[in-house]
BATIDO-882798 format. One record per residue (C-alpha): y negated, x negated, z negated; residue number from 1; residue in one letter. Coordinates in Angstrom, 1 decimal. Each point is the difference from the previous one (the first is absolute). Layout:
BEGIN
py, px, pz, votor, torba
Y, X, Z, NUM, a
...
This chain:
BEGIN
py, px, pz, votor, torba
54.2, -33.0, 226.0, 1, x
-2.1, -2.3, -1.3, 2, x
-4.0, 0.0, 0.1, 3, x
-2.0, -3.2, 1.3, 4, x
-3.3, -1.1, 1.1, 5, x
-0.9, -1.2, 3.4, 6, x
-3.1, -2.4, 0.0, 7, x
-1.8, 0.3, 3.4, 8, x
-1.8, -3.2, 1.4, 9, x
-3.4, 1.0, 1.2, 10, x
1.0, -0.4, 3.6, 11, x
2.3, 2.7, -0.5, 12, x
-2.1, 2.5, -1.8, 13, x
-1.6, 1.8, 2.6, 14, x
3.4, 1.4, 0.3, 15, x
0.3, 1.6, -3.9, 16, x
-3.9, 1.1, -0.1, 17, x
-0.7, -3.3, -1.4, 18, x
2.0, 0.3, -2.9, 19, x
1.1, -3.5, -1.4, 20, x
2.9, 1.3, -1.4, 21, x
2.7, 3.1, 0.9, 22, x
2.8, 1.1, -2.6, 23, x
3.0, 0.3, 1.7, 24, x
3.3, 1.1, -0.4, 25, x
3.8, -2.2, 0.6, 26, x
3.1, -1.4, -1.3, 27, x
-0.4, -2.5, 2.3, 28, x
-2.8, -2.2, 1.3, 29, x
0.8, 1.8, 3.7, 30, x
0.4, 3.4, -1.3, 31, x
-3.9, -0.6, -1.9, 32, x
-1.2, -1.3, 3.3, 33, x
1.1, 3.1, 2.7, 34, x
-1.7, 2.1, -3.3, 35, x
-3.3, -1.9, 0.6, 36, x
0.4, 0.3, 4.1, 37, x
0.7, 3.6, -1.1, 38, x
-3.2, 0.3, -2.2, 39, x
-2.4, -1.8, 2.6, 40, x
1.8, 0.2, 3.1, 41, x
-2.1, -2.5, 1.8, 42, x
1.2, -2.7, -1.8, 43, x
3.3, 0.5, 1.3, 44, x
0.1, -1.8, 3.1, 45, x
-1.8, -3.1, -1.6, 46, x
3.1, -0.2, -3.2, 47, x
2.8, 1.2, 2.1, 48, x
1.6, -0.2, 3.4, 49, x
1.2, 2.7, 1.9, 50, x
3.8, -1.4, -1.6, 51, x
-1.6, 0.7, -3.4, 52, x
-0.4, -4.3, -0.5, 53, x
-2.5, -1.9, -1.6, 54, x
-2.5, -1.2, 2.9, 55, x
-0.4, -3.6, 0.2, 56, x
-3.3, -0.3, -0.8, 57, x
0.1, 2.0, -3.4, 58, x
1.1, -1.2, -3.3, 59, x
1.4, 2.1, -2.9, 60, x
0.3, -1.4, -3.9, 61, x
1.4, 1.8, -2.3, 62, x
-2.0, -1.6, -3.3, 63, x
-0.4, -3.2, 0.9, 64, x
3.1, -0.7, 2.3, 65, x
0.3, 0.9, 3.4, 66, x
2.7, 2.8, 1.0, 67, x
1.9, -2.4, 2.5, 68, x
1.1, -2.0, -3.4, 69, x
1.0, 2.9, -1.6, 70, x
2.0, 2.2, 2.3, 71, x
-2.9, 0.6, 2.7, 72, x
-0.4, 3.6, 0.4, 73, x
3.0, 1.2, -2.0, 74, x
-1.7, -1.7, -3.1, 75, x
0.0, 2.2, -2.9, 76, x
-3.0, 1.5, -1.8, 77, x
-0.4, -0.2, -3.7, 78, x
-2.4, 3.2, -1.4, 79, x
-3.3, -1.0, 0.2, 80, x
0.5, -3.0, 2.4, 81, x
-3.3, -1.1, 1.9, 82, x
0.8, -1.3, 3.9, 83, x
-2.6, -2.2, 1.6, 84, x
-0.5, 0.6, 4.1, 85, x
-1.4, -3.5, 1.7, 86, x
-0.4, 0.5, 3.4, 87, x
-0.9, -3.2, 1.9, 88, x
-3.7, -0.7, 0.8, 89, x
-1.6, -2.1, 3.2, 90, x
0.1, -3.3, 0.0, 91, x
3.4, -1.0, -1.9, 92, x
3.6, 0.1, 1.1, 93, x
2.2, 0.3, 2.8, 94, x
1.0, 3.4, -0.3, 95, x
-4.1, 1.9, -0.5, 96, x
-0.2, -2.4, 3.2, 97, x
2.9, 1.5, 1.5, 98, x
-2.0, 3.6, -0.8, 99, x
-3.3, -0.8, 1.5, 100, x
1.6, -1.1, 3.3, 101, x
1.8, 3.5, 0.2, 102, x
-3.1, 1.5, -0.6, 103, x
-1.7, -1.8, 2.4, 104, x
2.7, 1.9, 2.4, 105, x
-1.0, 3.1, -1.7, 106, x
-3.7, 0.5, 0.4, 107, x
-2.2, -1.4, 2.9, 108, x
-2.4, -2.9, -1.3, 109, x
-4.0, 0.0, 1.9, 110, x
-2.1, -3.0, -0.2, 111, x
-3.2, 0.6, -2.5, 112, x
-1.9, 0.1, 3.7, 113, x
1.9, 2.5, 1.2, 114, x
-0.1, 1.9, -3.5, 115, x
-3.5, -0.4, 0.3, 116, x
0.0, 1.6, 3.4, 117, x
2.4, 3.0, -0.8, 118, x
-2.5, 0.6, -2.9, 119, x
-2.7, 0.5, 2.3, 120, x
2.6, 2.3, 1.8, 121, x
0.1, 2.1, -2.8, 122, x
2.9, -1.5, -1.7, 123, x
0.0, 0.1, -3.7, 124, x
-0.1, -3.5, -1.3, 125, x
1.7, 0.2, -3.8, 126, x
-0.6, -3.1, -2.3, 127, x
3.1, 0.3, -2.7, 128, x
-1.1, -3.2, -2.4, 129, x
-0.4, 0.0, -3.3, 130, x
-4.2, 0.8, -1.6, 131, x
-0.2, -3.6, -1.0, 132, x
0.7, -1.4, 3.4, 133, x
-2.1, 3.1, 2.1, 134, x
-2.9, -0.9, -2.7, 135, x
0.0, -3.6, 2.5, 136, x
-1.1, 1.8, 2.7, 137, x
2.3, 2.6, 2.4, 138, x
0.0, 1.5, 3.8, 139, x
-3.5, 2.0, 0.3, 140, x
1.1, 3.7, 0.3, 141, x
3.6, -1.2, -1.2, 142, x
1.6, 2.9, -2.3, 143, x
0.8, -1.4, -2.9, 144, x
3.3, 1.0, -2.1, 145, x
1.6, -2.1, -2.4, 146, x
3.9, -0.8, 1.1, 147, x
1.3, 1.4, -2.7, 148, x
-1.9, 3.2, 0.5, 149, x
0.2, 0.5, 3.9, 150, x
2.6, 2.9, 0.3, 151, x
-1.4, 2.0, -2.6, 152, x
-3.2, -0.3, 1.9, 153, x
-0.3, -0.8, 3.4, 154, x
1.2, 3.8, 1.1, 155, x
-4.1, 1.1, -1.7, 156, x
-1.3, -3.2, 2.2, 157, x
1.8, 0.5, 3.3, 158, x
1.6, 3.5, -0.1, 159, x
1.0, -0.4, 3.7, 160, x
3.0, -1.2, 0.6, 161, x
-0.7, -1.0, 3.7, 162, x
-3.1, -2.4, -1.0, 163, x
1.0, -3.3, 0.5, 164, x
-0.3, -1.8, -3.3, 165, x
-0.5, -3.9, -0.5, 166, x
1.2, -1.5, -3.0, 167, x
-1.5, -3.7, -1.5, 168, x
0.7, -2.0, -3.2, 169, x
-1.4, -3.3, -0.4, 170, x
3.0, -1.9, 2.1, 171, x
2.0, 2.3, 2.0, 172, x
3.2, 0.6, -2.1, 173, x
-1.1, 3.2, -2.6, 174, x
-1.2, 1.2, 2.7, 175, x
3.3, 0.0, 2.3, 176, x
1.5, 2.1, -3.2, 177, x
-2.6, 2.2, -0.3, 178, x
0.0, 1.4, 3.4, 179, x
3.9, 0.0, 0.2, 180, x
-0.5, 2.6, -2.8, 181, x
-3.1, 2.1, 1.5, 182, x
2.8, 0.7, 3.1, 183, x
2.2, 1.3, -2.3, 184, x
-2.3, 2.1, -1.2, 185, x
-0.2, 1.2, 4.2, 186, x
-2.8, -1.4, 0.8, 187, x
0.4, -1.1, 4.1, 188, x
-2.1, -2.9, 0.4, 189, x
-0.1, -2.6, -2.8, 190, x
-0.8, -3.4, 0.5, 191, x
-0.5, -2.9, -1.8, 192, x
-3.0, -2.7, 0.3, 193, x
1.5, -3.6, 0.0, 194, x
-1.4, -2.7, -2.0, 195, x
-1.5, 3.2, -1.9, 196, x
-3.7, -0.5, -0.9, 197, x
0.3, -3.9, -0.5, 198, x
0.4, -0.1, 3.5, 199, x
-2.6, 3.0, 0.9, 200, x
-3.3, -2.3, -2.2, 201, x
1.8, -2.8, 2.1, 202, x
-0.8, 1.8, 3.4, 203, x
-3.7, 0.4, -1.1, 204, x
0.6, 4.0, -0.1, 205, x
-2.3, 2.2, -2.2, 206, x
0.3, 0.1, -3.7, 207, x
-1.9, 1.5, -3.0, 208, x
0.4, -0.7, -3.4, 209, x
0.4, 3.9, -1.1, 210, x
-0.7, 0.8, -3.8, 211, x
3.1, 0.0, -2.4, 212, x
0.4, 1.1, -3.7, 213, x
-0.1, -2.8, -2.4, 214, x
3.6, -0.4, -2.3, 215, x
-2.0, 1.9, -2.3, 216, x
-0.9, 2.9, 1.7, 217, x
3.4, 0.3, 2.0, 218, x
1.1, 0.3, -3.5, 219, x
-2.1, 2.1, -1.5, 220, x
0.2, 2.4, 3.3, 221, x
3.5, -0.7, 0.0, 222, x
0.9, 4.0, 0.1, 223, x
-2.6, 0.5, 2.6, 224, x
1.1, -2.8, 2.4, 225, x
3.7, 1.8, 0.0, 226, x
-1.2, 3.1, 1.4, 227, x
0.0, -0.1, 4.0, 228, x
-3.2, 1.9, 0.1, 229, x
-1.4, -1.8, -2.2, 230, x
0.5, -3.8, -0.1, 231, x
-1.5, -3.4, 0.4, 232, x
-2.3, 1.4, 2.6, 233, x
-0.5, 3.2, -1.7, 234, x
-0.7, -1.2, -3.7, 235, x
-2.8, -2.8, 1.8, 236, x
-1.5, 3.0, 1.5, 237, x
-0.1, 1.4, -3.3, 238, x
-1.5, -2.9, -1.5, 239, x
-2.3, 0.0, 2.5, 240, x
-1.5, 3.6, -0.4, 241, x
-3.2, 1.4, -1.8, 242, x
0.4, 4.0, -2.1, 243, x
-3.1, 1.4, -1.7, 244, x
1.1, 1.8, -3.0, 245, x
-2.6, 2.3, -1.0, 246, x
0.4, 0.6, -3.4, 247, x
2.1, -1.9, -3.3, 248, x
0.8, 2.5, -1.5, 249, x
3.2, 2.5, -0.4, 250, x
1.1, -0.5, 3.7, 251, x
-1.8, -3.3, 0.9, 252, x
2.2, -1.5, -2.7, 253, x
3.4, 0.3, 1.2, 254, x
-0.9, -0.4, 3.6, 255, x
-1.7, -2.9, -0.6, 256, x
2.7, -1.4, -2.4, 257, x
2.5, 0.3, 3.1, 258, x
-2.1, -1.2, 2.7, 259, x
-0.7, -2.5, -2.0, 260, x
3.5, -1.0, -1.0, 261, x
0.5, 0.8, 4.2, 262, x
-1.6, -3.0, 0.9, 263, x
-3.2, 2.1, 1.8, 264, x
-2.3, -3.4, 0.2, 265, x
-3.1, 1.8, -0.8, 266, x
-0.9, 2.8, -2.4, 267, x
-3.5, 1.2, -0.4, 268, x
-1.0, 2.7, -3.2, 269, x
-2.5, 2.1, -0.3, 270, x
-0.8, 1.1, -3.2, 271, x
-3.3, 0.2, -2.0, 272, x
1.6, 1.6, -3.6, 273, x
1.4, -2.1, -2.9, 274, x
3.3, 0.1, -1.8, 275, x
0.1, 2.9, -2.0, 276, x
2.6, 0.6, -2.9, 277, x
1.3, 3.4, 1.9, 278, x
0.4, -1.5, 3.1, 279, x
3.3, -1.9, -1.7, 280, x
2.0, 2.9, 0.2, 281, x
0.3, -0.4, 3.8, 282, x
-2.3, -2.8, 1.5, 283, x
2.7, -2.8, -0.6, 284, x
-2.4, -2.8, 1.8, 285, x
-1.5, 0.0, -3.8, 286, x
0.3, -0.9, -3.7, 287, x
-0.6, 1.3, -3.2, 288, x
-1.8, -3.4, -0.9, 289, x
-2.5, 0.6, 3.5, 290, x
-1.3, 3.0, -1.4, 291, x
-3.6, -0.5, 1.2, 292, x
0.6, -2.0, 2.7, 293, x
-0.7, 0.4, 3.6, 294, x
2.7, 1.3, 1.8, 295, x
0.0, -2.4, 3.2, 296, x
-0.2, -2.5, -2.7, 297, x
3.1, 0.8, -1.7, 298, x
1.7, 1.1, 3.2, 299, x
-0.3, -3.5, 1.1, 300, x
1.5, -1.3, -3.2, 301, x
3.1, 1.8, 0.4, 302, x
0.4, -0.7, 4.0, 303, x
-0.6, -3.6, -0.1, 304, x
2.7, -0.6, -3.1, 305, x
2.5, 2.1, 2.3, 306, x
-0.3, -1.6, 3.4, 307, x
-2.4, -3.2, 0.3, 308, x
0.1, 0.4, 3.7, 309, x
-2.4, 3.1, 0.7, 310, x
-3.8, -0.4, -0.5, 311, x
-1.3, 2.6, -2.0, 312, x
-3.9, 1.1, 1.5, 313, x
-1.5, 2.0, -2.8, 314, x
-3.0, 2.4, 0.6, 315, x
-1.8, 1.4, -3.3, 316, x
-1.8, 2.6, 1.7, 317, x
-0.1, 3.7, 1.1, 318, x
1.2, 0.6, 3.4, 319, x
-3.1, 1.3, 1.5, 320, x
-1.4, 0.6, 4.0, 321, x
-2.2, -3.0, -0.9, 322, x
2.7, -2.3, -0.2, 323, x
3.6, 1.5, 1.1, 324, x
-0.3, -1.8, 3.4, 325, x
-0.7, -3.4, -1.9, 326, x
2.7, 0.2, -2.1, 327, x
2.6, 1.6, 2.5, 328, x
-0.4, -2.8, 2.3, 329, x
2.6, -1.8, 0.9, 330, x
2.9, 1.9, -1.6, 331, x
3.1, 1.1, 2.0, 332, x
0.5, 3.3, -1.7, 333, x
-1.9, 2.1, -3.0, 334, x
2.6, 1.2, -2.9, 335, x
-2.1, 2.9, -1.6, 336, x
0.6, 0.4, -3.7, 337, x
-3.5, 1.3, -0.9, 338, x
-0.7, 2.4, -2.6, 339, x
-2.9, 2.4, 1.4, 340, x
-0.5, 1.9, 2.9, 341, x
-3.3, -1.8, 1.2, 342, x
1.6, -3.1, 0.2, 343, x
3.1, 1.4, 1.7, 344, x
-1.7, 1.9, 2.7, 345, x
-2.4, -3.6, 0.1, 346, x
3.4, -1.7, 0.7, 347, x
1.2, 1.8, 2.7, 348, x
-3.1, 0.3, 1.9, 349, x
-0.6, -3.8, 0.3, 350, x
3.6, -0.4, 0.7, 351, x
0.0, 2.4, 3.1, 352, x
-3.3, -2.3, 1.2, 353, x
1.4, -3.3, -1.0, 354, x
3.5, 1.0, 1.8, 355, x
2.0, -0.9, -3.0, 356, x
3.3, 1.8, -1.8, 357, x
-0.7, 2.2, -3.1, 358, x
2.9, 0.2, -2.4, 359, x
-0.7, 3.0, -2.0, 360, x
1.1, 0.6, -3.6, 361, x
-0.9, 3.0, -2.3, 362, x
1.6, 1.3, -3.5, 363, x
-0.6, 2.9, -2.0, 364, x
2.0, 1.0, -3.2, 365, x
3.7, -0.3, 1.9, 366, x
-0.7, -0.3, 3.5, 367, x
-0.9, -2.2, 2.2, 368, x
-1.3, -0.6, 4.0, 369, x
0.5, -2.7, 2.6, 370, x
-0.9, -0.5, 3.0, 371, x
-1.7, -2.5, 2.6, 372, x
-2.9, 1.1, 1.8, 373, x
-0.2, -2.0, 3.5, 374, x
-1.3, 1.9, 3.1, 375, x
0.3, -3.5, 1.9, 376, x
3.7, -0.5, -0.9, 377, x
1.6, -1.5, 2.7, 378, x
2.6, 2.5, 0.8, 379, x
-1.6, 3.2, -0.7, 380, x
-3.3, 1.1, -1.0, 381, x
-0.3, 1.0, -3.4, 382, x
-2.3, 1.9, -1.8, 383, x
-2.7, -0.8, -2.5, 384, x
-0.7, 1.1, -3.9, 385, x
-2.4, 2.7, 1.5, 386, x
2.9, 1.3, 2.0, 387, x
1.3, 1.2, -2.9, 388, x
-2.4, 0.6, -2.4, 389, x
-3.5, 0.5, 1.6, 390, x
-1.7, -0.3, -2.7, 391, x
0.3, -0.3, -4.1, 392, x
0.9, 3.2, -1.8, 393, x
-2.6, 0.6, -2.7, 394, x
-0.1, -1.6, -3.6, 395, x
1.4, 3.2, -1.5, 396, x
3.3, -0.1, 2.2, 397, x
0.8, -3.6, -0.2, 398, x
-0.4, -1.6, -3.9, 399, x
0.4, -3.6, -0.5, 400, x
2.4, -1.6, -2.1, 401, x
-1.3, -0.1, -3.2, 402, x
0.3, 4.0, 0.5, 403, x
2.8, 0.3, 1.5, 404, x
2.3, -2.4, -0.9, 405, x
2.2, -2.2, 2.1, 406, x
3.9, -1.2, -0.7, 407, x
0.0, -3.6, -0.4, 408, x
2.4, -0.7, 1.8, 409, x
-0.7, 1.6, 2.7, 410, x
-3.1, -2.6, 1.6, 411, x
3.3, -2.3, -0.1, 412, x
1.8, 2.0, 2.7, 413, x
-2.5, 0.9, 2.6, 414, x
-1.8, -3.0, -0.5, 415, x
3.3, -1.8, 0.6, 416, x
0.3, 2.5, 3.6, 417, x
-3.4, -1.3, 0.7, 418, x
1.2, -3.9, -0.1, 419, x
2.9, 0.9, 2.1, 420, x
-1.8, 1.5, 2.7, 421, x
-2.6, -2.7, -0.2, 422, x
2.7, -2.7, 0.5, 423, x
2.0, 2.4, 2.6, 424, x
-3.7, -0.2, 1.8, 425, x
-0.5, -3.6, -0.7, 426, x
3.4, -0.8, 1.4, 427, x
-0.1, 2.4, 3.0, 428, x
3.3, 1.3, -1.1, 429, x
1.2, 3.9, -0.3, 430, x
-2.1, 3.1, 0.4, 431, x
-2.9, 0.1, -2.9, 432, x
-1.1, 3.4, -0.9, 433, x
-2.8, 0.5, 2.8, 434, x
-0.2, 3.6, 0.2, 435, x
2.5, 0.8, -3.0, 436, x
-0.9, 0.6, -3.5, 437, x
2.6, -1.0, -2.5, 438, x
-0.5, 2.5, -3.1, 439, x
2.0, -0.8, -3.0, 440, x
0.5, 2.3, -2.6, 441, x
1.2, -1.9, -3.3, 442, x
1.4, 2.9, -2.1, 443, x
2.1, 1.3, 3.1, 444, x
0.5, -3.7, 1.0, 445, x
-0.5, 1.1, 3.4, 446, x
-1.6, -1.4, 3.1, 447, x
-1.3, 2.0, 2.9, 448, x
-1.4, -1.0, 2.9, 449, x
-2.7, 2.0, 2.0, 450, x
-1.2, -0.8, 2.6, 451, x
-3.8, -0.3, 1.2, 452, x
-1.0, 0.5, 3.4, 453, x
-3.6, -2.0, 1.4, 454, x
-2.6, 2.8, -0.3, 455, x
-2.2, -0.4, 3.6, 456, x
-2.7, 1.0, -1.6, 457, x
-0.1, -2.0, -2.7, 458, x
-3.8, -1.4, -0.4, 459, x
1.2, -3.3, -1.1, 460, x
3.1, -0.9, 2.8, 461, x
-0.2, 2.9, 2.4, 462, x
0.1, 0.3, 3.2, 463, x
-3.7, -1.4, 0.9, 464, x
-0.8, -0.5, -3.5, 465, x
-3.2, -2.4, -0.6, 466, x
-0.2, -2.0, -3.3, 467, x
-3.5, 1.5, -1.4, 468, x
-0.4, -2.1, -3.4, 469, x
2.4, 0.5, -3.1, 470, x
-0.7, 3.8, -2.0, 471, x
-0.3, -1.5, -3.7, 472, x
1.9, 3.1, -2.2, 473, x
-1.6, 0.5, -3.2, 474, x
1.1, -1.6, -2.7, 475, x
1.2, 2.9, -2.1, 476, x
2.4, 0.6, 2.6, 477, x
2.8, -0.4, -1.9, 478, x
3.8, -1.5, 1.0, 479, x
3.4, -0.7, -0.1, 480, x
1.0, -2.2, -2.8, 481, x
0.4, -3.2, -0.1, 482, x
């Protein structure tokens, strides 16, 4: 038996996950293709017949010669041998001519007016071209999926099998193969838009130019846009979001580092301290050779040489009730990595006003909290930081770091938790940890959640609560290290 590889034309690869190539195994060019129908069994209907043929329309070379020269599908394999699938595209020969006019048996072809109609109906109206053609303009309200992409994702668009579905390309013929294939998948009512969108801007029907990723970014986001909950959509949603991080230091740094590197559009830091030479041992935003300088200054440095894309907002002041409404304007979500308990009990008060998320991230020593305090989630209500903890323990019960101590590598775990909730949040995806706290214990390397019921008393987000001015802590209060 004899190992070859299979190189997948991209029409073909949202049948192998999009994989460009599959290893196979055969003695014979036949025996290597029933192994790939094996492997990914929906491409076996569009190699094979039900006699176990070569369909017309598809072309197999083995090297650089085509199997029919060679012995067709009884050609033998050498070790290593690479086979090349050609399928035929629109617009050539007799025999992908011959296919489209079986399709057109197959699946039942609307006008764009009456696809515009059934849209209004409710009908879900799925544009299947490729970016660079949708960047031109596409069907307002159109989903968008990429041909090559639909049946890994059209089951998280249009999980219903009985919602009528109407498939467009640009002329009519992708289209008729894209819908033959959403039937096998059982959808009941597929059916394809002739003249596909050419003909839809034709009939004067509405269009909007929706925003794409540029080569660039779909390459740089490449991981993200392969993830159905993710994807184009998602990762321009992402680029299009605001997170406060309160604080460059020991947790800051990581979660900004992978938001950054996330594509989050916007990152604000707050931060008034400078760079100082034993802050390196876990603040990895920073430098031995910016000893002295501002944090938000070198935070900057190191996010703009990672990703170009995000615009870095500094603030080089204390987060104070004189201006924590300024400066938490216009952010989606607050990621608190602060280091004192005046600034963290600050943080959650405005965000219960303001109506914003409040990632939560605390270290001491080994061990570590996370949570997100949201009483206006969506789904449930969630407490606030004064649902846990009313108020700050004294001084002599809570010593900073430079008493304590603080594992360096530990700001690098739960300030990595606090960038994925942030981006689960951000994304609208999963369940964040509203009303669980995530405590991670580094020596047991153990997590456990608890979880944190709203208090309805709480004077900050209980029941008939009134906001009555921020309570400024003293100073001495001491914290959590950061």
């Amino acid at each position: 038996m004899s190992q070859a590889t299979v190189r997948i034309p991209a029409p073909l690869r949202g049948f192998t996950g999009g994989a460009a190539e599959v290893v196979v195994e055969g003695r014979t060019a036949g025996e290597a293709l029933r192994d790939l129908a094996a492997r990914h069994p929906g491409l076996a209907r569009r190699l094979l017949d039900d006699d176990g043929r070569l369909r017309s329309f598809v072309n197999v070379f083995v090297g650089d010669r085509n199997v029919e020269e060679i012995g067709g599908l009884e050609a033998p394999l050498a070790e290593g041998a690479t086979i090349h699938v050609v399928p035929a595209v629109a617009g050539g020969g007799a025999a992908s001519q011959r296919r489209l006019a079986e399709l057109k048996r197959e699946v039942p072809e609307v006008t764009p007016r009456e696809a515009f109609a059934l849209q209004r109906q409710g009908a879900v109206l799925v544009d299947v071209r490729e970016p660079d053609e949708v960047a031109a303009g596409s069907p307002a309200g159109a989903r968008r999926i990429v041909r090559g992409f639909l049946e890994l994702r059209i089951e998280e668009q249009v999980p219903d099998l009985e919602r009528p579905i109407l498939v467009m390309c640009a002329g009519g013929a992708r289209s008729l193969f894209a819908a033959r294939d959403l039937q096998a998948l059982g959808y009941r009512d597929v059916r394809s838009v002739a003249r596909g969108f050419a003909g839809w801007k034709a009939d004067g029907l509405p269009i909007e130019e929706p925003r794409v990723l540029s080569d660039g970014q779909r390459e740089r986001y490449g991981r993200h846009i392969l993830i159905p909950e993710v994807g184009e959509e998602g990762q321009i949603r992402l680029l299009d979001s605001k997170v406060l991080l309160v604080g460059a230091g020991g947790l800051g740094s990581p979660a900004a580092f992978y938001l950054a590197a996330a594509g989050v559009g916007t990152l604000g830091i707050v931060d008034d301290d400078v760079v100082d030479r034993s802050n390196l041992q876990r603040q990895i935003l920073h430098a031995d050779a910016r000893v002295g300088t501002p944090k938000v200054d070198s935070a900057r440095a190191t996010l703009e040489a990672l990703n170009p894309d995000v615009e870095i907002q500094t603030y080089r002041e204390r987060l104070v009730p004189e201006n924590v409404e300024r400066i938490f304007d216009g952010y989606d979500l607050v990621l608190d990595g602060s280091d004192n308990f005046p600034t963290r009990y600050l943080v959650n008060d405005a965000c219960v006003k303001l109506g914003l998320p409040n990632v939560h991230g605390s270290i001491f020593r080994f061990e570590g909290q996370v949570s997100v305090f949201w009483p206006g989630y969506p789904a449930r209500r969630g407490p606030c930081y004064r649902c846990l903890f009313a108020e700050p323990p004294p001084p002599e019960l809570a010593p900073s770091c430079a008493e304590a101590g603080v594992l360096g590598i530990l700001p690098g775990v739960i300030g990595t938790l606090e960038a994925v909730e942030a981006v689960k949040i951000l994304l609208d995806r999963g369940d964040p940890l509203v009303g669980r706290l995530l405590v991670y214990d580094a020596l047991e390397q153990r997590f456990t959640e608890l979880r944190i019921n709203p208090n309805p008393d709480c004077p900050c987000c209980g029941d008939g609560a009134t906001f009555e001015g921020y309570v400024l802590y003293d100073e001495a209060c001491a914290a959590t290290p950061g």
